[in-house]
PASEBA-1860 file (N, C-alpha, C; in nm, 3 decimals):
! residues 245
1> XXXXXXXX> 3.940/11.175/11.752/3.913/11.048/11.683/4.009/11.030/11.566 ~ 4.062/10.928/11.556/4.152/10.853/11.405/4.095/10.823/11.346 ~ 4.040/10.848/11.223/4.014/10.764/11.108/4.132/10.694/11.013 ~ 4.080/10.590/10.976/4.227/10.496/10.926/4.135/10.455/10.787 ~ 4.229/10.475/10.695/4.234/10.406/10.557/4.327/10.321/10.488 ~ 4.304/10.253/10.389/4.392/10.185/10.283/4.362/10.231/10.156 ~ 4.501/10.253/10.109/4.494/10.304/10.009/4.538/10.212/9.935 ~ 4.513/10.164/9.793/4.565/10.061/9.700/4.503/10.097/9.560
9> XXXXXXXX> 4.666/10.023/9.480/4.653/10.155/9.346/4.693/10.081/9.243 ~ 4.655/10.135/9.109/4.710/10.006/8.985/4.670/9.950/9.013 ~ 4.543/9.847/8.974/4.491/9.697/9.034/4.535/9.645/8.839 ~ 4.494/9.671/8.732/4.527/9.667/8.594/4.432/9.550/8.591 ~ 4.308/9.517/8.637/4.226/9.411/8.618/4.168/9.388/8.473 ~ 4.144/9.269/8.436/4.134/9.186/8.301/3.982/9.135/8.275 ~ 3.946/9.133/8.202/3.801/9.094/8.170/3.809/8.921/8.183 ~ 3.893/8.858/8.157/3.988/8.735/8.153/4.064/8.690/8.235
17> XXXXXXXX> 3.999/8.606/8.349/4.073/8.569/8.497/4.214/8.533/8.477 ~ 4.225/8.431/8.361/4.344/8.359/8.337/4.432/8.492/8.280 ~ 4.406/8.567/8.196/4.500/8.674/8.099/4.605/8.754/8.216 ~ 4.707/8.795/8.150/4.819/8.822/8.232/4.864/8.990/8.177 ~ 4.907/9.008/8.314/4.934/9.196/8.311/5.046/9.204/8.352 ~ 5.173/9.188/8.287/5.322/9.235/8.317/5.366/9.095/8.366 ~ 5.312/8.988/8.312/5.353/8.841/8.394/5.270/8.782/8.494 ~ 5.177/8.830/8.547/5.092/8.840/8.642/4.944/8.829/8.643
25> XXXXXXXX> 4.887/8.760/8.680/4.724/8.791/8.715/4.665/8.873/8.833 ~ 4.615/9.011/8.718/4.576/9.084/8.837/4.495/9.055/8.919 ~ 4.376/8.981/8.908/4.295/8.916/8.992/4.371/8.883/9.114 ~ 4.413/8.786/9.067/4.494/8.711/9.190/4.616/8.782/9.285 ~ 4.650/8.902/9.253/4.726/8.987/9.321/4.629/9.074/9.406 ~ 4.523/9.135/9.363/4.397/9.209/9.414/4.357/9.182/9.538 ~ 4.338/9.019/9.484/4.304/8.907/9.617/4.419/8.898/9.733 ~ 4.496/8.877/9.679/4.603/8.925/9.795/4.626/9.052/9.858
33> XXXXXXXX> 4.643/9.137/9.782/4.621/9.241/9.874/4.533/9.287/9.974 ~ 4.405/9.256/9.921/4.331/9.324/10.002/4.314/9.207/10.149 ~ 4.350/9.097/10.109/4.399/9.025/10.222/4.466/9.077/10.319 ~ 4.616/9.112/10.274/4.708/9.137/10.311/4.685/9.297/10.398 ~ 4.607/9.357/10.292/4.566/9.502/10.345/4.478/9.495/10.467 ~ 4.360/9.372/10.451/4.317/9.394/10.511/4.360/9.355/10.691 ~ 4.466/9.256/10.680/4.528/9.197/10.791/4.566/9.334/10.874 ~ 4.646/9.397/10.791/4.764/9.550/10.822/4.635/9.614/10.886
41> XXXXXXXX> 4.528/9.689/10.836/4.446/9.776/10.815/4.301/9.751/10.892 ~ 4.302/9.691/10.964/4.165/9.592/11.095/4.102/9.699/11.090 ~ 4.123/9.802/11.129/4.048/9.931/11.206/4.015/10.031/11.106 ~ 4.029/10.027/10.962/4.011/10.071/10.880/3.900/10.111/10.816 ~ 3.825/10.217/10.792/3.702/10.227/10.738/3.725/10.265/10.611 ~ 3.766/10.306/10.507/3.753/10.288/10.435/3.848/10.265/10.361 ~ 3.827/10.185/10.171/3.938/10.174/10.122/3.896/10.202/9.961 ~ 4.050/10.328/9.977/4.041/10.351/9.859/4.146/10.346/9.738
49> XXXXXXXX> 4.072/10.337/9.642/4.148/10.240/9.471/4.192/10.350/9.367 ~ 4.316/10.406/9.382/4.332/10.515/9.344/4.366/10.507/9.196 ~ 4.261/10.490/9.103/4.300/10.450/8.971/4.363/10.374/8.864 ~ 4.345/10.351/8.757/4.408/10.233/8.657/4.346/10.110/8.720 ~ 4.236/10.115/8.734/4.149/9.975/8.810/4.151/9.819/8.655 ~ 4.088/9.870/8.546/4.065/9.791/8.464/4.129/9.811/8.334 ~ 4.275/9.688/8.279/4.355/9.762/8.214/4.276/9.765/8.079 ~ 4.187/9.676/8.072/4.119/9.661/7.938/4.012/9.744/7.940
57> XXXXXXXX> 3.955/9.809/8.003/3.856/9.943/8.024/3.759/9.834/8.019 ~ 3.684/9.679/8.049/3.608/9.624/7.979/3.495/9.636/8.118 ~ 3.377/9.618/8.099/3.226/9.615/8.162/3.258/9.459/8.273 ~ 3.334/9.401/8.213/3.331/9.231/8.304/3.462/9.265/8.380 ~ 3.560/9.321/8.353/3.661/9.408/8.413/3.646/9.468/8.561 ~ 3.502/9.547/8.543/3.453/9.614/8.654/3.390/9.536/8.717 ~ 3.280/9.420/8.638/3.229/9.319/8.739/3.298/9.265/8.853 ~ 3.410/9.215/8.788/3.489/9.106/8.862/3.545/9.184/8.988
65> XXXXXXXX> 3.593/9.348/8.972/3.611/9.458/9.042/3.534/9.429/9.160 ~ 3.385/9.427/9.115/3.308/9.474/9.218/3.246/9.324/9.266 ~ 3.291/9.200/9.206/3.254/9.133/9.304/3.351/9.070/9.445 ~ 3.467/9.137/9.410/3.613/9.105/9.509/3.560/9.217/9.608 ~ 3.485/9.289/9.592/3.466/9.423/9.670/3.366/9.375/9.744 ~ 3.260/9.314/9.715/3.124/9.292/9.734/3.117/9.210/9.901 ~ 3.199/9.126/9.904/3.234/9.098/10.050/3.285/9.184/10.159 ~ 3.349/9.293/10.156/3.409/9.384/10.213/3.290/9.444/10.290
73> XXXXXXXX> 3.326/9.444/10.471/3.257/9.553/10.530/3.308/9.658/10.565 ~ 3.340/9.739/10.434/3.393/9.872/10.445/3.341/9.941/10.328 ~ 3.373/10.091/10.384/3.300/10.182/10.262/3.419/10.200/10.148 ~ 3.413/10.229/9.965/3.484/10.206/9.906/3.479/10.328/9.858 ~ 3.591/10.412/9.832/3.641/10.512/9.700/3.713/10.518/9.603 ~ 3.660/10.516/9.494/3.703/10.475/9.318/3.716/10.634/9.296 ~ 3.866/10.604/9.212/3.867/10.722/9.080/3.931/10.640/8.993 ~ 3.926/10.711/8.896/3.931/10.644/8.705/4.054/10.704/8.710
81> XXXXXXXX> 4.137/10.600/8.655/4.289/10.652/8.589/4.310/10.658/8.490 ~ 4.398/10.640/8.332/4.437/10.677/8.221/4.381/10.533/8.148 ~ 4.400/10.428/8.271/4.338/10.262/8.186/4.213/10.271/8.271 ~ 4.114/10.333/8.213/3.974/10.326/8.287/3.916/10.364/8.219 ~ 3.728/10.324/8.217/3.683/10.418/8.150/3.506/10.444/8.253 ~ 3.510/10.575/8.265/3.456/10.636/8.366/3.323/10.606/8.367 ~ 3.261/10.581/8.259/3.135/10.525/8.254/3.091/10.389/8.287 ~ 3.176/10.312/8.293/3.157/10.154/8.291/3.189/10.152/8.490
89> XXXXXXXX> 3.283/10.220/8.530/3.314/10.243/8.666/3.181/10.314/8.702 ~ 3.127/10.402/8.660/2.997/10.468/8.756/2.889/10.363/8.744 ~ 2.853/10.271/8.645/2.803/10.189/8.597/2.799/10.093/8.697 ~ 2.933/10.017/8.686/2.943/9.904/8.759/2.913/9.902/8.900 ~ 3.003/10.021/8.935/3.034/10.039/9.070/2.995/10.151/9.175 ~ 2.865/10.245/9.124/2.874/10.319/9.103/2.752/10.347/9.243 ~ 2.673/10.181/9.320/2.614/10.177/9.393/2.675/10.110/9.517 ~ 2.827/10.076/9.515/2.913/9.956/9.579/2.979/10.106/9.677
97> XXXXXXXX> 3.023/10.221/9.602/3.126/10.309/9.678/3.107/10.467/9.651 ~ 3.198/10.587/9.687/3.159/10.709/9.615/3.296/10.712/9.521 ~ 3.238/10.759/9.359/3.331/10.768/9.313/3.339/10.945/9.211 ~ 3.506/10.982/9.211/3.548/11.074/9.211/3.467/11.166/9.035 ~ 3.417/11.251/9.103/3.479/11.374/9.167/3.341/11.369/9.321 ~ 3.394/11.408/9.392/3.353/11.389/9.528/3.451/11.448/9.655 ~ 3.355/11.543/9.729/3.421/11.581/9.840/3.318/11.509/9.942 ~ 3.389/11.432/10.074/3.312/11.371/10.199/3.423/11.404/10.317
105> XXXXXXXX> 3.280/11.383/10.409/3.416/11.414/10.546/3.469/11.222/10.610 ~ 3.588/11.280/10.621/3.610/11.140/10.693/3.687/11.158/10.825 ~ 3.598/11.110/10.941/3.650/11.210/11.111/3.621/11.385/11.056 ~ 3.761/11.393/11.136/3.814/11.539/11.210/3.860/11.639/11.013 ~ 3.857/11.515/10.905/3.933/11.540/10.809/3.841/11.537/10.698 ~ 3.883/11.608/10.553/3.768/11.613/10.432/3.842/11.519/10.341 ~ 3.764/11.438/10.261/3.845/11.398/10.134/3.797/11.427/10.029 ~ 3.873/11.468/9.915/3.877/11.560/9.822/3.894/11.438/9.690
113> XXXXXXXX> 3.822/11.369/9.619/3.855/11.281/9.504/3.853/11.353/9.423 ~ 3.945/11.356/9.355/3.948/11.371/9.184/3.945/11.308/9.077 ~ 3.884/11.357/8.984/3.882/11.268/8.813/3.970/11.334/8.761 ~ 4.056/11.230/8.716/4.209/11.290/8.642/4.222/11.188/8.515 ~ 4.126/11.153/8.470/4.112/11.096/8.339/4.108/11.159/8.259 ~ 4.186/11.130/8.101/4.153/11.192/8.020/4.175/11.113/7.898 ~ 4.078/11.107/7.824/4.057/11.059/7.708/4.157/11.022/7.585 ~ 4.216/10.951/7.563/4.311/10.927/7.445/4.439/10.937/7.529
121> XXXXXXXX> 4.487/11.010/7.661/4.562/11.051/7.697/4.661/10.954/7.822 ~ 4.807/10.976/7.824/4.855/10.877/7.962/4.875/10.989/8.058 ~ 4.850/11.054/8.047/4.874/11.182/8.135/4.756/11.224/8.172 ~ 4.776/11.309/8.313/4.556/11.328/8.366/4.554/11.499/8.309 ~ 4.409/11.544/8.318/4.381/11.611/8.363/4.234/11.653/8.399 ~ 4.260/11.750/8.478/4.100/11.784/8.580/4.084/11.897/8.517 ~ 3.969/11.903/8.436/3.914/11.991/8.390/3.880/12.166/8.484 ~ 3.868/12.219/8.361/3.833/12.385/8.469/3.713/12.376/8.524
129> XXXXXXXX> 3.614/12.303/8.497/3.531/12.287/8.538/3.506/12.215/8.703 ~ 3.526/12.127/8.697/3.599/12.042/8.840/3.710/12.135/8.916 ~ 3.759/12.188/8.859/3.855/12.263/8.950/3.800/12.373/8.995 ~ 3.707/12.444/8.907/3.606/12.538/9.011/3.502/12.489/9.118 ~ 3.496/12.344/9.095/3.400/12.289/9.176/3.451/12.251/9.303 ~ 3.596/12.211/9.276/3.654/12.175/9.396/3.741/12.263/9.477 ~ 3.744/12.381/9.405/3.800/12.505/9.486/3.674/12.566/9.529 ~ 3.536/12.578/9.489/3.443/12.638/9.534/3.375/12.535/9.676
137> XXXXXXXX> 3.399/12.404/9.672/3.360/12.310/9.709/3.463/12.294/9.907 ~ 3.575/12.354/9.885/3.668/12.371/10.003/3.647/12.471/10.038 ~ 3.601/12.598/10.020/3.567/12.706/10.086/3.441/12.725/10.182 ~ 3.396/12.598/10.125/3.247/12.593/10.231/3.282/12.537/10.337 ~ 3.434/12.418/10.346/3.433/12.350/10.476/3.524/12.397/10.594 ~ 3.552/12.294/10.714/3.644/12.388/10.824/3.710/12.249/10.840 ~ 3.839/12.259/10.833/3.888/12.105/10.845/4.015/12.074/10.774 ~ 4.105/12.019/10.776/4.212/11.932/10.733/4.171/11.894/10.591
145> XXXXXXXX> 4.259/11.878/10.443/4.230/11.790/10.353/4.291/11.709/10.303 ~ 4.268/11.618/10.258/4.347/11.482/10.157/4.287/11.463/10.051 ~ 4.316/11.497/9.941/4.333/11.524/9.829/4.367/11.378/9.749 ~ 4.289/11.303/9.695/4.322/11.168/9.634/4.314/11.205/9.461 ~ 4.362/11.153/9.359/4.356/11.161/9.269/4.439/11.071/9.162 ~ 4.420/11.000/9.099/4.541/10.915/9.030/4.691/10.938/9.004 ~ 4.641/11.081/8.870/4.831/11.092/8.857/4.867/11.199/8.959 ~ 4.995/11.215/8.954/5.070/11.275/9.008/5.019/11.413/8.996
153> XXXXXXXX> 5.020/11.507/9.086/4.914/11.653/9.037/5.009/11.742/8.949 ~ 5.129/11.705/8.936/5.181/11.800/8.818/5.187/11.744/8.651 ~ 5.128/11.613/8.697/5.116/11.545/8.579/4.980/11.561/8.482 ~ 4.996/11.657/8.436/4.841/11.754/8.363/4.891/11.816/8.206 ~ 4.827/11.710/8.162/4.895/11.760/8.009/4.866/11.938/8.008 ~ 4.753/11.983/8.079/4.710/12.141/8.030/4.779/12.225/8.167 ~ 4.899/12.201/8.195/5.022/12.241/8.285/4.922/12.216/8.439 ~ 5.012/12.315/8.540/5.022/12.299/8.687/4.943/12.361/8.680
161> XXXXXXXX> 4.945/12.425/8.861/4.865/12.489/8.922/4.718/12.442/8.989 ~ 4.756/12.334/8.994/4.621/12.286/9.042/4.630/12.259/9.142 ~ 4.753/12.228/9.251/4.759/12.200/9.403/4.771/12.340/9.466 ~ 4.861/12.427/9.392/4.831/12.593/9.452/4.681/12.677/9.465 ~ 4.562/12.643/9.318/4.469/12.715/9.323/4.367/12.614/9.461 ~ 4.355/12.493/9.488/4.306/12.414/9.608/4.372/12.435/9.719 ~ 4.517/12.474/9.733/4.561/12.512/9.873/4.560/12.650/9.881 ~ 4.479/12.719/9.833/4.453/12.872/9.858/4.262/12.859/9.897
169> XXXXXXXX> 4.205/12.741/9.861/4.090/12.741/9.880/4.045/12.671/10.017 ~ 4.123/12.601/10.045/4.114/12.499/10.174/4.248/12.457/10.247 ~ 4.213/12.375/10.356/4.375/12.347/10.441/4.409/12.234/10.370 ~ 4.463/12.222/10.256/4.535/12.104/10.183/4.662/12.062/10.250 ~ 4.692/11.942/10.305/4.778/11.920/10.389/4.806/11.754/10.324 ~ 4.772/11.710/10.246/4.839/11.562/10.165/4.794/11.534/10.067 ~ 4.823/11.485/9.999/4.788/11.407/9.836/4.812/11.293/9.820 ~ 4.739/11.187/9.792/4.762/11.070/9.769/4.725/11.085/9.642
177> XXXXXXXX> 4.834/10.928/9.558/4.810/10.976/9.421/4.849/10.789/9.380 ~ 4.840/10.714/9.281/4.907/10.603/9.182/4.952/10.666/9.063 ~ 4.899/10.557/8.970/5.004/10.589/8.845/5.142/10.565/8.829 ~ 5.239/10.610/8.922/5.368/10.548/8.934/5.424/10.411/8.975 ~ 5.357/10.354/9.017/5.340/10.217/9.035/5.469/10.174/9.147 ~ 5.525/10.284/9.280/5.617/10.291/9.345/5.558/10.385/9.421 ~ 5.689/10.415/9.607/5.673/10.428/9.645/5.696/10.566/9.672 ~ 5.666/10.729/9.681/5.733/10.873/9.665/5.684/10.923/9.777
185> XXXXXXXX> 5.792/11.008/9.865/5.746/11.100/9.946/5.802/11.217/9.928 ~ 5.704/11.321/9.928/5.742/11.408/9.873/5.674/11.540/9.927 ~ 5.808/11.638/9.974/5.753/11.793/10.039/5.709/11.911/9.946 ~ 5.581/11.965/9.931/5.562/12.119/9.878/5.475/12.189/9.955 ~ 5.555/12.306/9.991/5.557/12.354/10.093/5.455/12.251/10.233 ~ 5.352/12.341/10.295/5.277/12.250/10.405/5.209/12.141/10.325 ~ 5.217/12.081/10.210/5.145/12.020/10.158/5.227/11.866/10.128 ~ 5.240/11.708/10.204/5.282/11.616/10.160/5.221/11.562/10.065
193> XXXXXXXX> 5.341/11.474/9.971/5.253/11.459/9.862/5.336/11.217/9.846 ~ 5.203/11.183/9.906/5.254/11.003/9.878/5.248/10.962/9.767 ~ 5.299/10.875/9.723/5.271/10.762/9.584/5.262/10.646/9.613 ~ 5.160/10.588/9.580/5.128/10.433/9.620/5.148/10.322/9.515 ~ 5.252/10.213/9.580/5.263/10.108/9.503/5.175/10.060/9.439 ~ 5.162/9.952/9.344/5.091/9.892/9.270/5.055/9.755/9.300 ~ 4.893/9.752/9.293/4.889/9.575/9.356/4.948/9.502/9.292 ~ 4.980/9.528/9.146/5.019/9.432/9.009/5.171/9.430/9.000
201> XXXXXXXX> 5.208/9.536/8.975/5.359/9.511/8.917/5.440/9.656/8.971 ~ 5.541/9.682/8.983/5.602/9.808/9.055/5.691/9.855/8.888 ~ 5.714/9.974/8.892/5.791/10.037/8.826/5.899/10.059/8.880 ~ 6.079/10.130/8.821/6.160/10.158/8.888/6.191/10.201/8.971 ~ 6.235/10.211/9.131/6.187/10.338/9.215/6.289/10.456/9.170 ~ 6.202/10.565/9.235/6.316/10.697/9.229/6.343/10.728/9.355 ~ 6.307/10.653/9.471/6.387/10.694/9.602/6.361/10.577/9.689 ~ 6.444/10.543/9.735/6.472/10.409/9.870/6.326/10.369/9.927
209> XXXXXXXX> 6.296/10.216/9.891/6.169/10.175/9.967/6.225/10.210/10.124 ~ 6.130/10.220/10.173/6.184/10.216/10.358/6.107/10.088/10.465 ~ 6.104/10.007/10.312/6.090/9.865/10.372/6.165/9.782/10.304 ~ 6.292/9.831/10.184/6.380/9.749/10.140/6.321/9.630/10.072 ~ 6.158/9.683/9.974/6.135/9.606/9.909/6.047/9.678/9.798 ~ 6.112/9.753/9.697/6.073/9.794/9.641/5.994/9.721/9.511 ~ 6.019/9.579/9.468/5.983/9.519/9.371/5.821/9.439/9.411 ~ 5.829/9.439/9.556/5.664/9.354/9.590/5.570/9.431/9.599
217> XXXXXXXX> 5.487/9.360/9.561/5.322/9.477/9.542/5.318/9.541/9.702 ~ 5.229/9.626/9.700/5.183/9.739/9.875/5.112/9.799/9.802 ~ 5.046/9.897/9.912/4.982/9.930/9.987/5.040/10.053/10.037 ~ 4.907/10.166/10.102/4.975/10.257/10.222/4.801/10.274/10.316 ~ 4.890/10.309/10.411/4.766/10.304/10.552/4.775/10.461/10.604 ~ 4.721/10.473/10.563/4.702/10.647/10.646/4.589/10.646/10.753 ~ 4.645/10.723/10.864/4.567/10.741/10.992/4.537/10.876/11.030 ~ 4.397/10.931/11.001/4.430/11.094/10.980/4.332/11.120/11.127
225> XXXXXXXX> 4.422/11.228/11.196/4.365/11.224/11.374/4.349/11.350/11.351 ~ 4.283/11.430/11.497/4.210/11.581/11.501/4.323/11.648/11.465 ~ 4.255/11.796/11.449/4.404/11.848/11.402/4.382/11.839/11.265 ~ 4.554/11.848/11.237/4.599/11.832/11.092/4.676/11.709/11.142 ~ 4.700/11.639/11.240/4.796/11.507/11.271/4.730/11.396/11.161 ~ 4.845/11.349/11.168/4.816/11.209/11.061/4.964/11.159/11.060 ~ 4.938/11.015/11.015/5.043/10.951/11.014/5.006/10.787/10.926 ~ 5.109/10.767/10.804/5.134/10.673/10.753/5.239/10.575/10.733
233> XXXXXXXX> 5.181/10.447/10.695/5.286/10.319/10.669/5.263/10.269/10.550 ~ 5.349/10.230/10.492/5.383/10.200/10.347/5.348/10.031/10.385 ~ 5.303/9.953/10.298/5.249/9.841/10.344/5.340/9.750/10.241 ~ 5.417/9.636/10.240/5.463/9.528/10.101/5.402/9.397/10.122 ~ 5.409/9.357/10.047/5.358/9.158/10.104/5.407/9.100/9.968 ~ 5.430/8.964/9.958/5.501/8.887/9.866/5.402/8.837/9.775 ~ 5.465/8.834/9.658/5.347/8.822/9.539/5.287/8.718/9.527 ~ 5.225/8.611/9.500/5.109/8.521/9.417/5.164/8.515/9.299
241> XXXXX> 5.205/8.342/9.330/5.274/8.251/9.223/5.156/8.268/9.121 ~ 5.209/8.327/8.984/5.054/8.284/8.859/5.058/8.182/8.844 ~ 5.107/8.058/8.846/5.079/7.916/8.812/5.061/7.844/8.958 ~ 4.987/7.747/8.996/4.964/7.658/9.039/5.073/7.633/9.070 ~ 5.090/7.532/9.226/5.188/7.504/9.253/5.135/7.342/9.368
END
């Protein structure tokens, strides 16, 4: 069996429909995407929002979150990024999807969420605490993992080692991650590691879109089959004029 997801990252949503995030209304990019995602992504069960959801951390922030969600017949997975704040997300949203820290099976495969928030900080990190939970937490299962988490896993103000002590505990075989607001593929050792564009605004890339559109919001679609097989597509679609036209 395939299980298929969407992954979509940076949403930078506003308490303030009209207010603008890098030139842009995130609302109205959100809305497109998940359009757009959802066109790409038919067969998709679930979709998950890999952090920096609400740039203003605000309670109406998350509303508005969860009422773009609220139509969706699919199951949802939230983690909190560096513009989040984790209480207002368990709060809001907290009966809509599962949100991180959380291990579930999805198919033939486990997913592994992480909380990589940290307080005052633009940089994540996952506490020792969570990291015993989620290394104690992979030793119980038999299965493939994907590993979701906002930043980048070497991006931990209290250093590395956090994808080595989880791939000694379980079959860690991908990482999905935001925060970079672009597109990264990237080898350590058996372990791939993606970066997912931003619904809102893209940052510089550091390696060739391989859809020759590195500046439009995406998406990525991962299809994870028995086995350790899996296979993904990087998703783009054209932005949403902010003014009326």
């Amino acid at each position: 069996m395939v299980s298929t997801l969407l992954q979509l990252s940076d949403l930078h949503l506003l308490a303030d429909p009209d207010a603008l995030y890098r030139g842009i209304r995130p609302g109205d990019a959100l809305a497109t995407a998940l359009h757009n995602g959802a066109a790409a992504a038919s067969g998709a069960s679930l979709l998950l929002l890999t952090g920096d959801l609400v740039q203003d951390e605000s309670w109406q922030g998350y509303a508005r979150l969860r009422d773009l969600l609220e139509p969706l017949a699919v199951a949802v997975a939230l983690l909190p990024g560096n513009h989040d704040r984790p209480s207002f997300l368990r709060g809001c949203l907290g009966r809509r999807g599962t949100i991180a820290p959380a291990l579930v099976p999805f198919g033939d495969w486990w997913l592994l969420l992480l909380d990589s928030h940290c307080p005052g900080r633009i940089e994540g990190w996952v506490s020792p605490g969570q990291r015993r939970w989620a290394s104690a937490a992979l030793r119980q299962v038999r299965g493939p993992v994907l590993l979701a988490m906002h930043h980048p896993p070497e991006d931990q103000h209290d250093g590395g080692g956090l994808l080595d002590g989880l791939a000694t505990a379980g079959d860690l075989r991908l990482v999905c991650y935001g925060h970079v607001h672009r597109h990264e593929q990237r080898q350590r050792g058996a372990v791939t590691l993606l970066a997912c564009p931003s619904t809102a605004s893209q940052f510089s890339p550091r390696q060739p879109c391989p859809l020759g559109r590195p500046d439009d919001p995406g998406g990525r679609l991962l299809q994870l089959g028995p086995g350790d097989r899996w296979q993904q597509q990087l998703l783009r679609w054209s932005s949403r004029p902010t003014e009326p036209v």
